[in-house]
C-alpha positions in Angstrom: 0.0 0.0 0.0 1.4 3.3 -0.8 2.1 5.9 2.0 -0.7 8.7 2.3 2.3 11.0 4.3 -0.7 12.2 6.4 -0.1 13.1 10.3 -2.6 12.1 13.0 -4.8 15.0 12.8 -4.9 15.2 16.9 -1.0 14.9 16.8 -1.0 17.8 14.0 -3.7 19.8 16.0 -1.3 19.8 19.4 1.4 20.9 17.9 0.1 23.7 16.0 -1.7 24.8 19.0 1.2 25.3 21.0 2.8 28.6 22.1 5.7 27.6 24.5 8.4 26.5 22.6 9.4 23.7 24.8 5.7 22.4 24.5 6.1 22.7 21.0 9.2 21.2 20.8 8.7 17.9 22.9 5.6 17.7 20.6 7.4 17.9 17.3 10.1 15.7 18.7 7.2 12.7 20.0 5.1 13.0 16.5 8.8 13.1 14.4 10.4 10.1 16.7 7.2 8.2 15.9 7.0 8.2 12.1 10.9 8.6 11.2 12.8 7.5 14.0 14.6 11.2 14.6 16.5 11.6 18.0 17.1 14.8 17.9 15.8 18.5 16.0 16.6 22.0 16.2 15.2 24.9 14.8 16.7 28.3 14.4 15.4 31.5 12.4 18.1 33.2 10.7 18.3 37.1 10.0 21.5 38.7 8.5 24.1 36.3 10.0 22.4 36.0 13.2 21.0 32.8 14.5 18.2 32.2 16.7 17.2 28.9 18.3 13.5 28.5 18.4 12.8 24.7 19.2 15.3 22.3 20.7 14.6 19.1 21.5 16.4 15.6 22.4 16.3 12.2 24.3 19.9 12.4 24.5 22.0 14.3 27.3 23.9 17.6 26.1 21.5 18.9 23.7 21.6 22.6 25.1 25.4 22.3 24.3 25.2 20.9 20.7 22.5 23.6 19.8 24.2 26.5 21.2 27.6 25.3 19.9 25.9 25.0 16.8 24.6 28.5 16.7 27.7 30.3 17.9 30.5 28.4 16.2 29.8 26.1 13.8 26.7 27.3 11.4 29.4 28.3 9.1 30.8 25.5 8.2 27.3 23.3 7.9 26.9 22.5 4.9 23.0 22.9 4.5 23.8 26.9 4.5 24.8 26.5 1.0 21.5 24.8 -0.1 19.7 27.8 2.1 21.3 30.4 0.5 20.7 29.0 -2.7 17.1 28.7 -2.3 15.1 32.1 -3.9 13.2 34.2 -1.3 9.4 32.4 -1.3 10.6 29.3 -1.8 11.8 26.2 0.5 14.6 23.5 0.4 15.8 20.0 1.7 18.8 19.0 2.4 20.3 15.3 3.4 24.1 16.1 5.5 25.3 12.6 6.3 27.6 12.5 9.5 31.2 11.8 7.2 30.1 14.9 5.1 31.5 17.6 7.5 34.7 18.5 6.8 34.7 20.8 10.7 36.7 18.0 12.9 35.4 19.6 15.9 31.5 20.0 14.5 31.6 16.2 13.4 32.2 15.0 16.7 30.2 17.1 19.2 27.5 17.3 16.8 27.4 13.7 15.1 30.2 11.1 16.2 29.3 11.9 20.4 25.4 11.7 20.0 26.1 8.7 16.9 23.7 10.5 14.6 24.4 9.2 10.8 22.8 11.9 9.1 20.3 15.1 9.5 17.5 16.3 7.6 16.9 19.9 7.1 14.0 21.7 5.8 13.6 25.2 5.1 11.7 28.5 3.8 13.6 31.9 2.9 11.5 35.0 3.3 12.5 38.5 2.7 13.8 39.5 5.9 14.5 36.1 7.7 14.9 32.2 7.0 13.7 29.4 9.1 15.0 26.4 9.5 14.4 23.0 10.9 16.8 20.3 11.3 16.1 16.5 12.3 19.0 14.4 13.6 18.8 10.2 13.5 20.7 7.2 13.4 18.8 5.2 11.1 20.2 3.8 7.7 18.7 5.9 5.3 16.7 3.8 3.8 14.5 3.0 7.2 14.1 6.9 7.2 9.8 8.0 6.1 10.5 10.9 4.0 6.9 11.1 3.0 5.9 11.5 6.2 9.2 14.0 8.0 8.1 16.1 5.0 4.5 16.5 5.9 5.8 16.7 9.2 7.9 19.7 8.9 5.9 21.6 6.5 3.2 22.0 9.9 6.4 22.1 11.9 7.4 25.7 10.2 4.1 26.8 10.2 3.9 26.5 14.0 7.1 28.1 14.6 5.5 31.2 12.1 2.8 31.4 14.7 4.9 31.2 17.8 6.7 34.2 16.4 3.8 35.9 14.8 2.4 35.6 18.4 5.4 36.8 20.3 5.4 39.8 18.3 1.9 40.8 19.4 3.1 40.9 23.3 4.1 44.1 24.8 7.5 44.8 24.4 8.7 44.0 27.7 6.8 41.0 27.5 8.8 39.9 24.5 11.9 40.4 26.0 10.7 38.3 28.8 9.7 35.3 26.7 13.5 35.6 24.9 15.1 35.7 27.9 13.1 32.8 29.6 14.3 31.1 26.5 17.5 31.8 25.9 18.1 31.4 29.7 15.7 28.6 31.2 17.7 29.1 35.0 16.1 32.7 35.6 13.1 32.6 38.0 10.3 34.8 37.2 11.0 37.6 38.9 14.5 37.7 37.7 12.9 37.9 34.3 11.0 40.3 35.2 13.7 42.5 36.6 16.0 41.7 33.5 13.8 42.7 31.1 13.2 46.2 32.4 16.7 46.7 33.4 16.7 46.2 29.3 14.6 48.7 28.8 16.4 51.1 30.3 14.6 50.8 33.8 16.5 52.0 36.9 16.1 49.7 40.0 13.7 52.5 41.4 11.6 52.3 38.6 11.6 48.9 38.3 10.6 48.2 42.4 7.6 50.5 41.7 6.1 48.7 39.0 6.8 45.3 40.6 6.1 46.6 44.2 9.2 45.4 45.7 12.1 47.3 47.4 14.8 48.7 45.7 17.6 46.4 47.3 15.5 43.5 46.6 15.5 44.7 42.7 18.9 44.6 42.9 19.3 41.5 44.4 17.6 39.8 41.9 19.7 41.5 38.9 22.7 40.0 40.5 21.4 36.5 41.4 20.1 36.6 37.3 23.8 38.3 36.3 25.2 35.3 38.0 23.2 32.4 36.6 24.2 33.8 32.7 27.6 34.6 33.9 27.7 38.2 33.0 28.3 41.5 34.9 26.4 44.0 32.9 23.1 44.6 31.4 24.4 45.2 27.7 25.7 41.5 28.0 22.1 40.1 27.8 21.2 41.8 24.7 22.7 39.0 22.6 19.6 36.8 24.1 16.9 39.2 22.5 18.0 39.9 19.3 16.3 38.1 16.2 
């Protein structure tokens, strides 16, 4: 019988209905482990030579490490950018990288010899401004890998991560640097979100103690505990975790 490539419309529905990008990414990563035998993914949106991770997920320990190693050091020398950049503005792409394709030593092994993946998929869409990307990682022959089906897959897979952003842009600004934060920095309590973000804005810790209703020592407090967790010592150091 030949393969419809259809998801389980419940499946498909959950994942398109969620906002967190955790949520969403555990999602993605049960539905794609399910019909393709992925282990791993990672999605990033890239603008002007910037890179932004918007779903990360794995089974496997150190994924917070390949996915930021990834987008700090070794994007360049992937070779899927090629196909991206290739690819008009409206259109998408896939790519197949097998594991003894990268030349980078050091992005071979953290990134395919440790975790044993033979290969990742990518799947893409440039628009004007930006390009998204999504990137499964498996150790399956190829042959035992549903393409059909991680097509169908990823093609609802970008347009939820479309809506997670269309959505975050709709928040109010301090909101938005909030939700990056939390993101890019998943140790920060609440309240040291809070703080951060309008120390961001330009908020002095007066300022910010009215608005929260907290002293101004406590304010401070907080900024340092949050300073400490990203190991930074000054506000400008954060903006890195906000920017597109």
């Amino acid at each position: 019988m030949q393969k419809s490539g259809l998801i389980d419309p419940e499946q498909a529905a959950n994942l398109i209905q969620a906002r967190d990008p955790g949520l969403f990414s555990q999602r993605l990563l049960d539905i794609a482990r399910n019909i393709a035998g992925v282990d791993e993914l990672f999605a990033y949106r890239a603008c002007e030579g910037a890179y932004r991770t918007l779903a990360s997920s794995s089974d496997l320990p150190d994924v917070a490490e390949r996915a930021a190693a990834y987008a700090k050091r070794f994007h360049h020398s992937d070779p899927a950018v090629s196909a991206r950049l290739a690819t008009p503005v409206g259109a998408g792409f896939i790519c197949r990288i097998r594991a003894d394709s990268i030349e980078l030593a050091a992005y071979r092994k953290l990134c395919f010899e440790q975790p044993r993946f033979s290969e990742k998929i990518c799947f893409g869409w440039r628009f004007p401004d930006h390009d998204l990307v999504l990137t499964f990682y498996h150790r399956l022959p190829d042959s035992d890998v549903d393409m059909v089906q991680l097509g169908a897959l990823a093609q609802l897979a970008l347009t939820g991560l479309v809506q997670i952003l269309q959505a975050e842009t709709a928040q109010p600004p301090i909101a938005r640097i909030e939700t990056r934060l939390a993101n890019a920095n998943t140790r920060l309590t609440g309240r040291e979100l809070q703080v951060c973000a309008r120390t961001l804005t330009g908020m002095t810790a007066d300022q910010i103690a009215n608005e929260l209703q907290l002293s101004p020592p406590t304010v401070l407090t907080y900024r340092q505990r949050a300073y400490q967790k990203m190991g930074i010592s000054r506000a400008n150091q954060m903006v890195a975790s906000v920017l597109d």
